[in-house]
N, C-alpha and C positions, 0 to 999 in steps of 0.2 A: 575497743579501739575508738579514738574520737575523730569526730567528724570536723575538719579545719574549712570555718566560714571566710567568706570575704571580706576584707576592710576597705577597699577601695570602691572609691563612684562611679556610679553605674554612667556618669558624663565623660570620666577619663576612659575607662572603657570603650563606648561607642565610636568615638573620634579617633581611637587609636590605629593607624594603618599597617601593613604588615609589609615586612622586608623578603616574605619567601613569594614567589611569584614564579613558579615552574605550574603548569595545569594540570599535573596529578599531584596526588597526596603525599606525602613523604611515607616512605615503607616503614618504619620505625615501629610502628604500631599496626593493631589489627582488631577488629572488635571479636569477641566470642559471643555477646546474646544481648541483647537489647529486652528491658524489659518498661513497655510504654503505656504511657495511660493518656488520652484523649475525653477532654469533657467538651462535649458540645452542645450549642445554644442556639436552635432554631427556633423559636417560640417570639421572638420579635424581628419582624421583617426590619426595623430600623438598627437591628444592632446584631450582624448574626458573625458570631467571634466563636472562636476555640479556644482551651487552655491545655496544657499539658505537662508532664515530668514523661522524661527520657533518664532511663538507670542504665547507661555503660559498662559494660563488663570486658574489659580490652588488657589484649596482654601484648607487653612492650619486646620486641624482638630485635632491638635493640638501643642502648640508653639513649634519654634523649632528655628535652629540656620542657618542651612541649606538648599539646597537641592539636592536631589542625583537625579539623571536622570541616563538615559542608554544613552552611546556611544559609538562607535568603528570606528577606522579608518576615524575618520572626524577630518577634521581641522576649530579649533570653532577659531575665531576672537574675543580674549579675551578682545580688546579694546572697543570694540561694545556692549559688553554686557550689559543691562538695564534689571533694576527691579523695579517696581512701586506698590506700593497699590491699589486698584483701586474700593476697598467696604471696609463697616464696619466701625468703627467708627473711630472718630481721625484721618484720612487718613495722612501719614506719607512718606516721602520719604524713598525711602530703596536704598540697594545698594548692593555689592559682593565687598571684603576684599578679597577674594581668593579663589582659588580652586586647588582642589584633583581628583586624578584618583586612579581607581582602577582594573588595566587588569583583574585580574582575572576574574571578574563578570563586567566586564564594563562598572562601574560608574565611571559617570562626577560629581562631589560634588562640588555646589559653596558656597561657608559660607559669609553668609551675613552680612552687617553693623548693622543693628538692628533684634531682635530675630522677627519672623514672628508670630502671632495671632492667636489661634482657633478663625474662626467664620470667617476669615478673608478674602478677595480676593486677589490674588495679579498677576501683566504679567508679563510674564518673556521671554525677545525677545535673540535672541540668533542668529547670521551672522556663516553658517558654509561653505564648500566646501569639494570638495573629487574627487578621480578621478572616472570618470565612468568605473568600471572593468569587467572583462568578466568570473569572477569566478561565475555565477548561482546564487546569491546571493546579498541580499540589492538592491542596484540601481544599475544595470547594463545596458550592452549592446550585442547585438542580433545581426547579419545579416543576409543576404540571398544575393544570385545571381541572377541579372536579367540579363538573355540569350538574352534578346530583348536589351537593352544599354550594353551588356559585361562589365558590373562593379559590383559589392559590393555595396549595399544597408544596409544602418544601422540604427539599432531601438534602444530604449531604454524603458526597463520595471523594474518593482519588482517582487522580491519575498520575502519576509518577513516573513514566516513562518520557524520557531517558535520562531526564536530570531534575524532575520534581518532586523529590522525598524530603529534599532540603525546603521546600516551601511549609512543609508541615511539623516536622521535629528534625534539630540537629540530627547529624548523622555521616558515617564513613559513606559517602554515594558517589561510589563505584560497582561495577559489579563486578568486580574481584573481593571485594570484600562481606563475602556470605559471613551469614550467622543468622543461629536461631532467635525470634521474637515470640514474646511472650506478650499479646496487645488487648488493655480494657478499656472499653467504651462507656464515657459516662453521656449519658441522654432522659431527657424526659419519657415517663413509661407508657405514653400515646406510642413512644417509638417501636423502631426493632435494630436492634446491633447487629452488622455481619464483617465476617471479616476471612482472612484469609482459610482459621482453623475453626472446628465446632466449637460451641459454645461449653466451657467450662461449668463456671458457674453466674449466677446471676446474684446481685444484693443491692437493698436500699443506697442509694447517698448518705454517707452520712452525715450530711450538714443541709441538703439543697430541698427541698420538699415534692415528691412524687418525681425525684431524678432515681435513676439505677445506674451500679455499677455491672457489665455484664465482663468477665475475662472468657476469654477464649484457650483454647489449648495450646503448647509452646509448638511451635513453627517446626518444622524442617531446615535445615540452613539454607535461606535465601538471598538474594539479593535485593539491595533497598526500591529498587524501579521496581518488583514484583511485591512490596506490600501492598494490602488494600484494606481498606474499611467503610465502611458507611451505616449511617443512621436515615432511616426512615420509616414509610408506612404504605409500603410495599407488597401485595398479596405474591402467593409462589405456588405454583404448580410438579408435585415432587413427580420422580421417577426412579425406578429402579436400577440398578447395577449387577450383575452377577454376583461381584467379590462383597458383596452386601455397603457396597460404599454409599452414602448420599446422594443423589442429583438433584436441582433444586432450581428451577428456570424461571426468574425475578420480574414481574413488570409494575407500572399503578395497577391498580384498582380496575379503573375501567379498559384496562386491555388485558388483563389476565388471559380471555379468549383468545388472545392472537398467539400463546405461547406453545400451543397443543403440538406443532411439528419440530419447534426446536426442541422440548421435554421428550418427543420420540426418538430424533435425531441423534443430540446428545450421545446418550448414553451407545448408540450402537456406534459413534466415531471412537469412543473411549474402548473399547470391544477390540475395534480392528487394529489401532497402536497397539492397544496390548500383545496380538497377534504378530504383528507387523517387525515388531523391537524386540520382542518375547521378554518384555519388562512388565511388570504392573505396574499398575497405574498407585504410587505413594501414600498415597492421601483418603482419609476417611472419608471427604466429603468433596463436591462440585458444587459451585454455584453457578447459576450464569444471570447475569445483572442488566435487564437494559435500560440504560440512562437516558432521561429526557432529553439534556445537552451533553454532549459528550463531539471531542473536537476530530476524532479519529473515527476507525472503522470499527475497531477493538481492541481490548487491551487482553492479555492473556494470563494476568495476578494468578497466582499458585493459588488455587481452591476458589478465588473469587475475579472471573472470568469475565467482565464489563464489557458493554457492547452499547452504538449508538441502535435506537429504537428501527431502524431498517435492515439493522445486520444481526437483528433478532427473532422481531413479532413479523407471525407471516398472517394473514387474513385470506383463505379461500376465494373470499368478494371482490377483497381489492389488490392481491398483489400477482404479477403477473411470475410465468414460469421462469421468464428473466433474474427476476426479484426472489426468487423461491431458490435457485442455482446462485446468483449471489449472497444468500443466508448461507445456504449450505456449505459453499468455500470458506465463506468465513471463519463459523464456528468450526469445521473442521483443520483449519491453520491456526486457530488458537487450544484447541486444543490437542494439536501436534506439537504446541511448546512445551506443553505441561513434560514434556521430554526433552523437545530440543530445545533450551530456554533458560524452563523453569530445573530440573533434573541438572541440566551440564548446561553452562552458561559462559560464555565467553567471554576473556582476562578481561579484555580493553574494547569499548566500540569499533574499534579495528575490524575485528571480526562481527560487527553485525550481521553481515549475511548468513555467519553459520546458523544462525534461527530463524531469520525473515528464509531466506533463500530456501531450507531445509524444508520451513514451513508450509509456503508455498507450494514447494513440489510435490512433498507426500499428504497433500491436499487436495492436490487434483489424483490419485491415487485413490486417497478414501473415496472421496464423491463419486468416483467411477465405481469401485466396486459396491454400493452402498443403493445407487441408481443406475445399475447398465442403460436402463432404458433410457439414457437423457444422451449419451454418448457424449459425454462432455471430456473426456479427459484428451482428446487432442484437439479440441476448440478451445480448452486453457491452454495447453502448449502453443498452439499457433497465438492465441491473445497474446500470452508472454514474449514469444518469439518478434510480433508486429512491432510490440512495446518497445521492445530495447534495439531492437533496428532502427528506430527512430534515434531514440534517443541517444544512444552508441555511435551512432555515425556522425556526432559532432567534438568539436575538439572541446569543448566543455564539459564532457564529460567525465567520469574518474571510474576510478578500476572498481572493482567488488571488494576488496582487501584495501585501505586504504588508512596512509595517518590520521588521525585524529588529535588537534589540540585546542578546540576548542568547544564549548556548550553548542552552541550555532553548528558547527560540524558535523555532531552528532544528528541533528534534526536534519540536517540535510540530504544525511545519508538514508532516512529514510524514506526510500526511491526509487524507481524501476532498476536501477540497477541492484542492491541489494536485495530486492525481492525476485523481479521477473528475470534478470540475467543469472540471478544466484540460484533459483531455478531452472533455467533451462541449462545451463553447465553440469548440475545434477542430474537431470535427463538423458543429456550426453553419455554422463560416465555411468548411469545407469543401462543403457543401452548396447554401450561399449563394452562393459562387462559385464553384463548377464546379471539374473536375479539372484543368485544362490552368493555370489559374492560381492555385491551390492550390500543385500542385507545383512550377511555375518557381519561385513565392516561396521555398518550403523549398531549392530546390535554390539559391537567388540567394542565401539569407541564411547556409547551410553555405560556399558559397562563399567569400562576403564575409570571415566568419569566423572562418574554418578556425584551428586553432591557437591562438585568441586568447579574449577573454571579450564578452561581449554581454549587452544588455538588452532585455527586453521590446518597446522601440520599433525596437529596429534588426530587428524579426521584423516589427514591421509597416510598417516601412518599405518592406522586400523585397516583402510581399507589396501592399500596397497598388500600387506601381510595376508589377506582376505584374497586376494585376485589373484597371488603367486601360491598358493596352497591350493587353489579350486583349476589353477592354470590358465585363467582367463586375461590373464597379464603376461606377457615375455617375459623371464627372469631379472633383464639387460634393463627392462626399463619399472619404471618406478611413478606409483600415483602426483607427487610432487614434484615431477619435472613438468607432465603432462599436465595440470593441474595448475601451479603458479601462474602460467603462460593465459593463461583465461582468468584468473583472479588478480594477477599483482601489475596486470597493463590496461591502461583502457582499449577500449576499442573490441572490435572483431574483425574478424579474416573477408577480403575475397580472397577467394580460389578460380585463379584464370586456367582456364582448360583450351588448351589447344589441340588439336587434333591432328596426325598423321596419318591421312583414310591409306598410303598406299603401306607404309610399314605399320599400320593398327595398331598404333602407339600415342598418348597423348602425353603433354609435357604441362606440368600443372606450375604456377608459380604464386607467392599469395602476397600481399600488401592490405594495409588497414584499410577499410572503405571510409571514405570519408564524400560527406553532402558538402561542403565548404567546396568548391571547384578552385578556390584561390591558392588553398596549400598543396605541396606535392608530396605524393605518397610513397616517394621513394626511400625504403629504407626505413619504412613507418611500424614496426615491430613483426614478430615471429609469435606462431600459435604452434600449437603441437597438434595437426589435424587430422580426427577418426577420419578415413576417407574409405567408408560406405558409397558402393556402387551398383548399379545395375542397365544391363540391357534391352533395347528393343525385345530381342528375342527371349533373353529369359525373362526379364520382369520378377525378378527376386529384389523386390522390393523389402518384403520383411525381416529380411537379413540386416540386421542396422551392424554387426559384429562389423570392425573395422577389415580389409583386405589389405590395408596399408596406411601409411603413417607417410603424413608431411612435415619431418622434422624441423627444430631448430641448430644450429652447432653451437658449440658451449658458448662461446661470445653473443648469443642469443641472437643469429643473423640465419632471414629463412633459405632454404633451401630449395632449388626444383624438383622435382618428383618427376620419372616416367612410367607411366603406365603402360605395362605390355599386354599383346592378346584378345584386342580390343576389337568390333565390328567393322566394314567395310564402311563405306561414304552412303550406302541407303538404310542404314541401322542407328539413330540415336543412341544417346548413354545418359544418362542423366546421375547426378553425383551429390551424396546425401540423402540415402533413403530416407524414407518416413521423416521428411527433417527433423533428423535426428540430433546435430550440433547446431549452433549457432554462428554458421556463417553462410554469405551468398556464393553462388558461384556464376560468371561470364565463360558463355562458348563460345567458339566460334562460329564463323554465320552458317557454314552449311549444318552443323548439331542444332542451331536454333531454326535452323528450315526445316529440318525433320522435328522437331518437336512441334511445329507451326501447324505445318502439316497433318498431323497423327490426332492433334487438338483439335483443327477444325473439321475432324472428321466423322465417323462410328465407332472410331476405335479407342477416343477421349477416355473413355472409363478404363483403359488398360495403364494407365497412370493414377495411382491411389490420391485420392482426393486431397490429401496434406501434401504431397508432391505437387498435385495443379495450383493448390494456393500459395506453393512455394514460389512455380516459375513465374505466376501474375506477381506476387510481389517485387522478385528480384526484376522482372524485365521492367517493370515500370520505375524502379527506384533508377537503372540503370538508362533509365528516359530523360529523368530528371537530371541524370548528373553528365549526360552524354555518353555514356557508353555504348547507349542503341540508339539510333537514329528512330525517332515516335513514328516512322511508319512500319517499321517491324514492332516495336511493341503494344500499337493498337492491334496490328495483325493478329497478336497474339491472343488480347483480351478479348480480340473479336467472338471465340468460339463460346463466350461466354451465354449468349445465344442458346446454345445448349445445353449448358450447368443448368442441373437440379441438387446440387448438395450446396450445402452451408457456405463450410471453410474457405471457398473458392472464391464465393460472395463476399464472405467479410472481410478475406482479402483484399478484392476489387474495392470494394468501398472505401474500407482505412485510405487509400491510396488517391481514389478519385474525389474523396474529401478534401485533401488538401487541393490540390489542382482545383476543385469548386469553389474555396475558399479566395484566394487570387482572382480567376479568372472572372466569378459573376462581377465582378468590380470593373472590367474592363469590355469593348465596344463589339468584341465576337462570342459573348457571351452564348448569345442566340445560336451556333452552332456547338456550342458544348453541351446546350441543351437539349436540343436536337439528336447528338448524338448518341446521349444516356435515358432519352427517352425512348431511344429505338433498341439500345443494349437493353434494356431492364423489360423492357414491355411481352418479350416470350415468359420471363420469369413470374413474371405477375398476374398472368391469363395463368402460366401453370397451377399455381397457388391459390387460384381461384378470387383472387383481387383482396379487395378487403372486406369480402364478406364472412361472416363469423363459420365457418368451417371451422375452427377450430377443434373440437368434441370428436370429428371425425378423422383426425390426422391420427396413424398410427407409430409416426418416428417424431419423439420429443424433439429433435434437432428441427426438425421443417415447423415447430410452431414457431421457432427462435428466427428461422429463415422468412418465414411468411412476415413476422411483426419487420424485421428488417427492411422487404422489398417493398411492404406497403409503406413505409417511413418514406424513401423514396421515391416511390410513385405516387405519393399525395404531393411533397417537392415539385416533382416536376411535372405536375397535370396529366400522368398514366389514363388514359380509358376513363371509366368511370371512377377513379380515387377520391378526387376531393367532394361530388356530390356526396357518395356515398357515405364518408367522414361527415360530414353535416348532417343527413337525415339523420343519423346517429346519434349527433348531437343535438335537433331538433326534437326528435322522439323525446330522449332523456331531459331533456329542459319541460316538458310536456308533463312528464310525471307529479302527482301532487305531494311527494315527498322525494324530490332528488337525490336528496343525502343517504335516504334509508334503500333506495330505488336507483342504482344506476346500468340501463339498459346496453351502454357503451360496451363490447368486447374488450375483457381486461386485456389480451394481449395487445391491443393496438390503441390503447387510452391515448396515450401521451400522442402519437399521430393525430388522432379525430380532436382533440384538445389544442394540439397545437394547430391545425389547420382552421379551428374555429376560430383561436386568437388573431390569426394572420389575416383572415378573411370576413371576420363578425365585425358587429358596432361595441360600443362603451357598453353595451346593456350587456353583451355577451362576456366583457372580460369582468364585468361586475359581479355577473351568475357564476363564473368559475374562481373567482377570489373568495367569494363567500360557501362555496364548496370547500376552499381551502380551510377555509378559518374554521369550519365545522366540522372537517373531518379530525376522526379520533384514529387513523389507519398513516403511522408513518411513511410509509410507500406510497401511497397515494399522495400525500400532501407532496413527498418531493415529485411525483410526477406531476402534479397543478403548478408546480412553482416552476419547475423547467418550460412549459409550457405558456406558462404566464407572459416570457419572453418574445414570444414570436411574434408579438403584435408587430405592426407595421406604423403604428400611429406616434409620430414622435412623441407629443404630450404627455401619453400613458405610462411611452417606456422611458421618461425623463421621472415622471413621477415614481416607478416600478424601482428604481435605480435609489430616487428617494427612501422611500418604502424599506429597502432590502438593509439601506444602515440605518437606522432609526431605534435605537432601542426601546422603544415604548410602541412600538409596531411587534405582527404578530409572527414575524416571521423571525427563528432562532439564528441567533450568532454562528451555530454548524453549519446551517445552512444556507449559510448568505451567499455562500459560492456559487452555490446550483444556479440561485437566481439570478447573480451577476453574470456569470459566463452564458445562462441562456441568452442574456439583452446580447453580453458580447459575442457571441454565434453568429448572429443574423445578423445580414445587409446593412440595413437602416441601423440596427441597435449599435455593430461594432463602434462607428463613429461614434454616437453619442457616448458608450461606456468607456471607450478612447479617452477620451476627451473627461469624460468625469472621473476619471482613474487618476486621468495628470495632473488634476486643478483640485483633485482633493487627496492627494495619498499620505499627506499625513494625517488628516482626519482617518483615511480607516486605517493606517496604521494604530492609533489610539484606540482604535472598533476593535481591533484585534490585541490591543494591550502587547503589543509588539510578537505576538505570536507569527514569526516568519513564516511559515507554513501554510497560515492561512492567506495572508500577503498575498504572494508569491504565484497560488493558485488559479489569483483573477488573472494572471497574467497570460495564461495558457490559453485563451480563444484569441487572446488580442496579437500575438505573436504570431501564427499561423494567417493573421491576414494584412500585416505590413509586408509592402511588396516595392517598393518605387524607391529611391535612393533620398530622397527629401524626406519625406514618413522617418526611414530607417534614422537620419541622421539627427531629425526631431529628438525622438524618441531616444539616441545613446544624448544628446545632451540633457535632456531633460535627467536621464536617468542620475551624471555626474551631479546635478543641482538639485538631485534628490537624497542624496551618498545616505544623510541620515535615515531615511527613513528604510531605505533598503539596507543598514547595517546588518549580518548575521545575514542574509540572504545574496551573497555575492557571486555565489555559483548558480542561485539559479537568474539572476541577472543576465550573465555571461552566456547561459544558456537562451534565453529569452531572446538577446541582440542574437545569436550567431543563428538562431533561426530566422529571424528576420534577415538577415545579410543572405542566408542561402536564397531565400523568397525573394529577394530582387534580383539574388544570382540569376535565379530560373527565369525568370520575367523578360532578365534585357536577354538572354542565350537564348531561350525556349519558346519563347511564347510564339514567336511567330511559325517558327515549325511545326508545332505542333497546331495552328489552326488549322496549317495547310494540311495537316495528316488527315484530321478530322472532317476537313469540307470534302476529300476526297471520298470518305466514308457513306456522306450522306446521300 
């Protein structure tokens, strides 16, 4: 067969614009295997480019004229391009007459000499090139410093999720459209190739001198966001597998040390899916990769597993138990895709949650069974639970299941609601239906479809079938009635419980919660709600199995509910064990007087400690939006006093954070302070203050607890806090080598660091800057650089601000968050990062090469503390005379203002009640 080259200019080509402009691809066609070859050129920092041929193998499913691929930013060598037949009948030469682009959605469209065939096969080779950039994104480039040669060492990786495969080769990028890839790396042989599958074979270049070709083995059918590859010079620390598969855990050179608990860890997460799904684990091999810059948490590439260098390397010395629990989720949600993801992967980003969400949950799953002793898996559930009650309760938000038509959308969606509410809906219906048909579902719907793509219903198909065979489902009812009602609406449920003490009957009714006090919630959607209960007198709390159900009727309008059977007027009830679903519930006042009551008493501990961080949450949310008057909801947090567990605390906190953020800004500050210096100070003499007890605490939770209470009792001048944070840091600055020598207790760094900054001269943020620059421990640096922030001294944090976009500064592009939202955190800094946000945001918009994600981010300390109607209204004009630079981030805009509007809501409503609650207190 012969091969039909191009006659036309590669100038009519580029110019040509295209007439199809729908945001997905046209079905016409499908690819079967990609077969890729990537040459890259790190060897001169002035010129570091790629080249490559992509070999298409796609079969036409019906006839067409065309075909449209995705590309961005590559330059395709239109004289080069061949199209051939190469099945089916009649085999025919074909060929490309021309092509079209289309920026908007990224199509490369060639139009072909003869119409292409259902039924038909056809290659389609394609010569591109591009330069290797340093924006995070597609095929880039990475460095690091080696102290030992004093030079710049350079990598090059991907990242491809959710739409950057097109930055590197043409390509069908969607992820409905799996197929196998067969990919070789050509690189200088200083290098090392990796990539998704083991390594094939290896051979000279042959044209380029001491380059090599390395091929790898052909893929499983994947989708194009889960390729990956990278050239570097990378040491690895291997591990074992049972089924004799590879593990492989990637860092430089000089951290190799720090990978000794992820190369344990690993392999025993891979163990417990296997168990878990009763799937094996695919794949010959595991990499896990951590990248110097890298713009996410992680990526979870089918065999080659990338991760930013804190959501990997763990150091004994420098990273705290915080830091060690945050590794741990990580890599154990990336590698729960290698199933739900990578394995079965969803048609359209519609369904992102089914693998953020999935991942999430049987994440904190593993980690618990994996470390009992950290009790961590309902400190994630309430984390998630915190999470998305924030953010859930504004009209900005969207559902878990949601359209998607554009690039921008998809990145948007990756968010607390597709992770932490697509999690705790899975906890829900985990809960609600027991383990045995829980799992047969996940393991029947992996199953079903393995290799292929799925939606949302074919999960509740499995499981529903799963729950009426084990009986843990009513016949009548079905996982996809229950189920839609939490994915395809935003928002969540209150549940208003009223009580009948003399007929011992309550009348339950539910409406969206919403923080906006402007809109009314009448009529504001229907949830299908597990309604788990329990008694003063029995206290069957671990019962989460539903008693009853708060329907919707088919026009999707909610229903009341009564409960019968119920306690007299001196017995509580409390609803929603173990907050087991995702909604709040309001009683009425004499249930919240026995609950008042029973808390601020001896008998607190007969309410499990994920219930007591329930009620502190809900009464205080229900403070803020008027539902309780602030002197029954301090009443309530008052028993706090006597909390020694976690959950309870970092409920209070989440909560009295925001309220600190407002208030220190206004004239009665001085009694809020007062206030949370007299709540916290039992809890902090318990904990033993900030003195390093640590070694001696026998429940991992109370170290998580203690580092917490001291955070704010250095805040707010506790007892001996802040000297003690100083000698600390006096001692350690004393040392004749700091760097190698830090005497600081890692669990309370960031505290004694920050309280140095806030409280030291120039010479002390100089000493922890240059700590920064010298450390080789990713956790630690981001702890110096959050910390960096608290100064007090405008000049520093005007310069620090400087400092953080400068790219010829030492501080990385991932990280420039941390350090902006630290300046934006504090008092003094919010104004000044205000103000530098507004007067430069197209400058970092350019910092960020328009990556909305990162954008977006700095805007999250600054929102939280515009509180006054002038600010608010600043701030939405500013933002319309911004339009450009916030393009592709429009949702979290809208989000940004409608917390600001609720933060003035509370201000002109609240503020004055609640001081008077609180002067009352003192």
């Amino acid at each position: 067969m012969k091969w039909c080259l191009l006659y036309l200019t590669g100038l009519w080509f580029a110019t040509a614009s295209s007439s199809y402009n729908y945001y997905r691809l046209p079905s016409a066609l499908r690819p079967l295997k990609y077969d890729l070859r990537i040459l890259t050129q790190l060897e001169n920092p002035q010129d570091f480019h790629f080249s490559g041929t992509t070999k298409i193998q796609i079969e036409a499913l019906e006839n067409t004229n065309n075909i449209t691929l995705h590309s961005k930013d590559l330059t395709i060598d239109e004289y080069q391009i061949t199209l051939r037949q190469i099945s089916g009948e009649e085999k025919k030469d074909n060929c490309v007459t021309s092509t079209e682009v289309n920026p908007t959605h990224d199509f490369y469209i060639l139009n072909t000499c003869q119409e292409l065939l259902a039924g038909h096969v056809y290659e389609l080779n394609l010569h591109f090139s591009a330069k290797l950039n340093d924006q995070l994104e597609g095929y880039y480039r990475s460095s690091y410093f080696d102290s030992a040669a004093n030079e710049t060492r350079w990598i090059s990786i991907t990242h491809f999720e959710p739409a950057s495969a097109r930055l590197a080769f043409p390509c069908f990028d969607e992820p409905g459209y799996k197929a196998p890839f067969v990919i070789t790396l050509g690189y200088h042989k200083k290098f090392t190739g990796l990539s998704n599958m083991p390594v094939k074979e290896t051979k000279p270049h042959e044209s380029i001198p001491d380059y090599l070709w390395t091929e790898f083995q052909e893929s499983l059918p994947i989708s194009t966001y889960l390729v990956a590859y990278s050239v570097n010079d990378f040491s690895h620390k291997p591990s074992t597998l049972p089924n004799g598969a590879l593990f492989r855990t990637w860092a430089r050179p000089n951290a190799i040390n720090q990978c000794d608990y992820a190369s344990e860890f690993g392999p025993k997460v891979l163990n417990y899916y296997e168990e878990l799904f009763g799937i094996k684990f695919p794949l010959p091999k595991v990499d896990q990769f951590a990248v110097p810059d890298f713009n996410i948490g992680a990526m979870e590439n089918w065999g080659l597993v990338t991760y930013r260098e804190t959501a990997l390397l763990y150091s004994s010395e420098f990273s705290s138990l915080k830091d060690k629990q945050e590794l741990s989720n990580t890599i154990a949600h990336e590698l729960a895709h290698q199933w739900f993801g990578n394995l079965v992967t969803m048609k359209w980003w519609t369904d992102l949650w089914l693998k953020e969400g999935v991942a999430t949950y049987v994440a904190t799953l593993c980690v618990e069974y994996i470390h009992p002793e950290w009790r961590s898996m309902e400190l994630e559930s309430l984390s998630n639970l915190l999470a998305i009650f924030r953010k859930d309760s504004l009209e900005s938000s969207h559902p878990i299941s949601r359209p998607i038509e554009m690039v921008s959308q998809i990145s948007e969606s990756f968010d607390e609601i597709s992770y932490e509410k697509g999690s705790s809906v899975l906890r829900m219906m985990h809960l609600f239906l027991g383990e045995e048909s829980f799992r047969t579902g996940l393991k029947s719907y992996l199953e079903r479809y393995a290799y292929k793509n799925a939606e949302q219903d074919n999960l509740w198909e499995s499981l529903t079938q799963a729950a009426h065979k084990t009986g843990s489902l009513p016949k009548d009812y079905d996982i996809k009635t229950i189920m839609d009602s939490w994915t395809l609406q935003t928002g969540y449920p209150l549940v208003n419980v009223t009580r009948d003490y003399t007929t011992k009957t309550a009348k339950l009714s539910q409406e969206r919660y919403l923080l906006n006090t402007d809109k009314s919630r009448a009529g504001s959607g229907c949830w299908w709600v597990p309604l788990s209960y329990t008694t003063q007198e029995e206290k069957d709390f671990n019962n989460t199995a539903p008693k009853a159900w708060m329907e919707c009727s088919k026009t999707g309008e909610s229903q009341t509910k009564t409960i019968q059977d119920l306690p007299g007027p001196d017995q509580w009830v409390i609803f929603n064990n173990l907050l087991s679903s995702p909604y709040k519930v309001n009683y009425d006042a004499q249930n919240w007087k026995l609950l008042i009551e029973t808390l601020n008493s001896d008998q607190f501990q007969s309410i499990p400690v994920i219930n007591r961080a329930q009620l502190i949450d809900d009464v205080l949310y229900f403070g803020w939006t008027g539902e309780q008057d602030y002197e029954i909801t301090l009443q309530l947090i008052n028993y706090l006093h006597r909390e020694r567990e976690l959950l309870p605390w970092k409920s209070a906190f989440e909560n009295l954070k925001l309220l600190n953020r407002i208030v220190r800004q206004t004239p009665n500050f001085q009694f809020f302070r007062s206030y949370v210096k007299q709540l916290i100070t039992p809890i902090y003499e318990h904990v033993k203050g900030i003195n390093d007890t640590f070694s001696s605490i026998q429940q991992q939770d109370q170290i998580l607890l203690k580092s917490m209470v001291v955070d704010w009792a250095c805040q707010y001048q506790v007892a001996d806090c802040v000297p003690q944070a100083l000698a600390y840091y006096h001692n350690w600055r004393s040392e004749a080598n700091p760097d190698g020598k830090n005497t600081v207790p890692i669990n309370v760094r960031h505290t004694v660091y920050c309280t140095l900054i806030r409280l030291g001269s120039d010479e002390d943020w100089e000493f922890l800057w240059t700590r920064y620059k010298n450390s080789n421990v990713a956790a630690e640096k981001r702890t110096i650089l959050t910390a960096l922030g608290c100064s007090k001294e405008v000049w520093l944090l005007q310069r620090y601000l400087e400092l953080i976009f400068d790219p010829k500064e030492e501080i990385r592009k991932q990280d420039s968050k941390w350090a902006f939202q630290a300046v934006a955190k504090t008092d003094i800094g919010f104004l000044l990062a205000k103000k530098y946000f507004m007067d430069n945001v197209e400058f970092i918009n350019n910092f960020y090469h328009q990556l909305t994600r990162s954008l977006t981010r700095l805007l999250e300390p600054l929102e939280k503390q515009v509180f006054n109607r002038k600010d608010y209204n600043e701030f939405k004009e500013f933002v319309i005379n911004s339009e450009r630079s916030f393009k592709g981030s429009e949702e979290a805009i809208q989000w940004t203002l409608e917390v600001m509007l609720t933060n003035v809501q509370w201000k002109e409503r609240n503020y004055d009640q609640f001081t008077r609650a609180i002067k009352q207190l003192l």
